[in-house]
N, C-alpha and C positions, 0 to 999 in steps of 0.2 A: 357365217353360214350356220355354226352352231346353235346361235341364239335365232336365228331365222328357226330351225328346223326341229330342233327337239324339244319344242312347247308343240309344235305340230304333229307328232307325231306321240306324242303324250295325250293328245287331246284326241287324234283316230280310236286309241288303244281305250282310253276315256269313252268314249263315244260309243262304240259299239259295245264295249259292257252295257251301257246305258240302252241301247236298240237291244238288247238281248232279252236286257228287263219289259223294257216299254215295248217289246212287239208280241209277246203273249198280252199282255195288260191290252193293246188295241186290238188286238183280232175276240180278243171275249168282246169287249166295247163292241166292237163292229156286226158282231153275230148276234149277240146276247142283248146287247143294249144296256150292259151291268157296269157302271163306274167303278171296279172291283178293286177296293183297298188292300181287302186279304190277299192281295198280291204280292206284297211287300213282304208278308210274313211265309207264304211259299218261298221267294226268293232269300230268307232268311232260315228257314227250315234246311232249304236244299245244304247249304253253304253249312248247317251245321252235320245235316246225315255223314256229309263227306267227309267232317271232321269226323267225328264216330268211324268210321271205315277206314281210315289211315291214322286215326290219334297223331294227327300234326307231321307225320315222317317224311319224310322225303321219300318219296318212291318214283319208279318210272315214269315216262312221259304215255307209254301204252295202258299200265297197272292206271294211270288219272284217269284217261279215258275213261277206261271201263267203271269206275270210281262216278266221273263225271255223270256217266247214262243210268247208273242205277240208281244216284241221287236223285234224276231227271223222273226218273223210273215211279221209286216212293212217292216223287210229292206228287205224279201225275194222281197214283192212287188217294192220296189226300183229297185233293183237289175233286176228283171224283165224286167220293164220300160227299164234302161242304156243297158241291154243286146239287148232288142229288138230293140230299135231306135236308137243307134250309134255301139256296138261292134258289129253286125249279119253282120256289112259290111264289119268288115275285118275280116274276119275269115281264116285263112290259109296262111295268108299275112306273111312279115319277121316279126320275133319276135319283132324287134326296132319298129316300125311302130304301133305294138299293145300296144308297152311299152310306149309312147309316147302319143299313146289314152288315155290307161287307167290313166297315170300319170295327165294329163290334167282333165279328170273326178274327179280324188282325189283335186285337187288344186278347180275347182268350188266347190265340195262338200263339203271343208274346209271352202269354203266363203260362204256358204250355211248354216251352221254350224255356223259361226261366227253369220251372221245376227241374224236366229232365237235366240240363246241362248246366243249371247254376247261373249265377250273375258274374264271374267270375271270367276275366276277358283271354279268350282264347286264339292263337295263332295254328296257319298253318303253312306250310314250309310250300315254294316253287316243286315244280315237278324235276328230277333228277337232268341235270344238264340245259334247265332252263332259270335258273338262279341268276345267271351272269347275263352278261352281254355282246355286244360285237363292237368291233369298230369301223363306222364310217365317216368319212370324211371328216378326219379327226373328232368323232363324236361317238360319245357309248350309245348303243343304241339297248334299251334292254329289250333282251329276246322274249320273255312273256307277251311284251307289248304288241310283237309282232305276233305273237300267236294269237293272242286276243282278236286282233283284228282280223287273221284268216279266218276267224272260228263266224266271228261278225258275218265275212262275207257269206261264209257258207250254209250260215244260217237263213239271212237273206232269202241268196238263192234257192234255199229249198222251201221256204214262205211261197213265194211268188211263183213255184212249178207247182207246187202241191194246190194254190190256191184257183192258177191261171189255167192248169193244164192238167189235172187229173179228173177223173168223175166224182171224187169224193169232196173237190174244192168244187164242183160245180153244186153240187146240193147244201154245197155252206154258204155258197152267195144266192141261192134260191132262197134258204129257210132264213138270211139275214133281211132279204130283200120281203118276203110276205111269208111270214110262218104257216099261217093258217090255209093258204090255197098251199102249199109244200105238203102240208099236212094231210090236206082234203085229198090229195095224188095218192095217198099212200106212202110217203115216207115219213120213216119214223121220227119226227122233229125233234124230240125228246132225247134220242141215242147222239142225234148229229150236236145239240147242246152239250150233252154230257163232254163226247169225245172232242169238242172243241174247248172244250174249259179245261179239261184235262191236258190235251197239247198244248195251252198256254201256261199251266200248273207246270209241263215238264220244262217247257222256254224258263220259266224262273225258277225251277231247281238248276237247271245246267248255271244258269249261269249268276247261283250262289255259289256252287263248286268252282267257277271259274274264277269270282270274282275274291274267295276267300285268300287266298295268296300274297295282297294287295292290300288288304284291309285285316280289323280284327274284329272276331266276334262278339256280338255282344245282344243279350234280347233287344238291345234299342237300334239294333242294325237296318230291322224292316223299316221303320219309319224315314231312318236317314235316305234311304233310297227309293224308296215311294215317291216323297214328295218330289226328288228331279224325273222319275220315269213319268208320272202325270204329266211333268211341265212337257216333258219330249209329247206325249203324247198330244196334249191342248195344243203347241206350235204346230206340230208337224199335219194337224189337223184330225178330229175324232174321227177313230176307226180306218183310217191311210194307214198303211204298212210303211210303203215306202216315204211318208211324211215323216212318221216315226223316224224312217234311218235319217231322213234329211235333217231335221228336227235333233237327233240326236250329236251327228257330227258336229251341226253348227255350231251348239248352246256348247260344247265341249272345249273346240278348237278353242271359240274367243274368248271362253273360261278360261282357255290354258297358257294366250298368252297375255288377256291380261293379268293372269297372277304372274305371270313368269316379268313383268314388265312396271306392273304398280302393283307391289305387294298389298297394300293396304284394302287395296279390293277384293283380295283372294274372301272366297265366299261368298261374293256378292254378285259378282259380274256376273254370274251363271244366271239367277234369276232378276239380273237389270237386262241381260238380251231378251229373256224372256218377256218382258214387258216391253220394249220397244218393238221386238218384231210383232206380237199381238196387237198393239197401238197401229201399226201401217199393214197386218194380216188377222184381223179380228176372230176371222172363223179358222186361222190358220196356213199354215203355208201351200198344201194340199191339198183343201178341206173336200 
């Protein structure tokens, strides 16, 4: 039961990291229509602010939080900044053209990255009484992992009300669906792109901060996670939310037992599901 479960549950904890990155990265996609690379390096910026704010320590599970949201917080403000004074120009333009922006903003913000905090590979400690784990059914379960994943759900859920059921997701599916007639009403299309690149700016700070614990810093960090939030993104199908989470679990799980099962795969099997589910889901799972 061991070996059944704790590749599964490695690979939830997996997973919705991955949906945390890859669901700011698809709601810009969905709104914006921007293949947004500097994605990676938000999600790599966030994960360093929070080092900077605790220099590695172990602190509360409350003190992270709060940690958590105002990394969330800064890189919204970044995010801001890059949306307004370079991406607001090409908006609507061919996707290579914006791939190409955005790739160029992650490469400065990598050496942005380097200068401030060195190349120099840095750790940061679990939250105070989330270090260890539990046991179930003769199995450690680690407790981050579990939080990882309530943080997943609850992120989800507040995508999908904000999106489905406030008035301010209803003018984000207006200004996705036809800019110009959204525009033509009088709302300010411009405000609602901003604040929407921004909210996905703060999606990939939280969950640098989250994911710093787990992993170690380093300026080549944005790239290492770019390229699986794209793939979640491509499977689960461009600009689907809920693709994204589906997308994300999946590629996760059977990442995690097939490493846990044929070593030799490890790294690989992540992007060989990617390619077979695209082969039988071309436009994606979602799409």
């Amino acid at each position: 039961m061991t070996t059944i479960l704790l590749p599964l549950i490695n690979g939830l904890s997996q997973g919705m990291l991955l949906f945390l990155i890859a669901s700011g990265l698809t709601l810009i996609f969905g709104v914006l229509g921007i293949l947004n690379f500097s994605h990676g390096a938000l999600f790599m910026i966030g994960a360093y602010v929070g080092y900077s704010l605790t220099k590695g320590a172990i602190i509360s599970p409350v003190v992270f939080i709060l940690v958590t949201l105002a990394s969330g917080i800064a890189v919204a403000v970044l995010g801001g900044i890059v949306e307004t004074f370079i991406l607001r120009r090409i908006y609507k333009v061919e996707e290579i053209f914006a791939l190409i922006a955005t790739f160029a903003i992650l490469l400065i913000l990598e050496g942005a990255t380097h200068l401030v905090w060195g190349g120099s590979y840095l750790t940061v400690s679990h939250p105070q009484g989330l270090e260890s784990g539990f046991t179930f059914m003769d199995m450690v379960i680690p407790t981050y992992s579990i939080v990882v994943v309530i943080t997943g759900v609850i992120v989800a859920g507040s995508l999908f009300f904000i999106i489905q059921k406030t008035s301010f997701g209803k003018l984000i599916r207006a200004a996705a669906a036809d800019y110009k007639m959204t525009n033509a009403l009088g709302v300010n299309v411009p405000l609602i792109f901003t604040s929407v690149f921004m909210f996905g700016a703060f999606l990939a700070g939280i969950a640098g901060v989250i994911s710093a614990p787990t992993t170690v810093l380093t300026p080549g960090l944005a790239m290492t996670f770019i390229i699986q939030a794209f793939g979640v993104v491509v499977v689960g199908g461009l600009g689907s939310i809920p693709g994204a989470l589906l997308a994300a679990l999946l590629l996760s799980v059977i990442d995690s037992y097939v490493t846990s099962f044929v070593p030799f795969l490890a790294g690989v099997a992540f992007f060989l599901s990617m390619v077979i589910i695209l082969l039988i889901k071309p436009k994606g799972i979602l799409a």
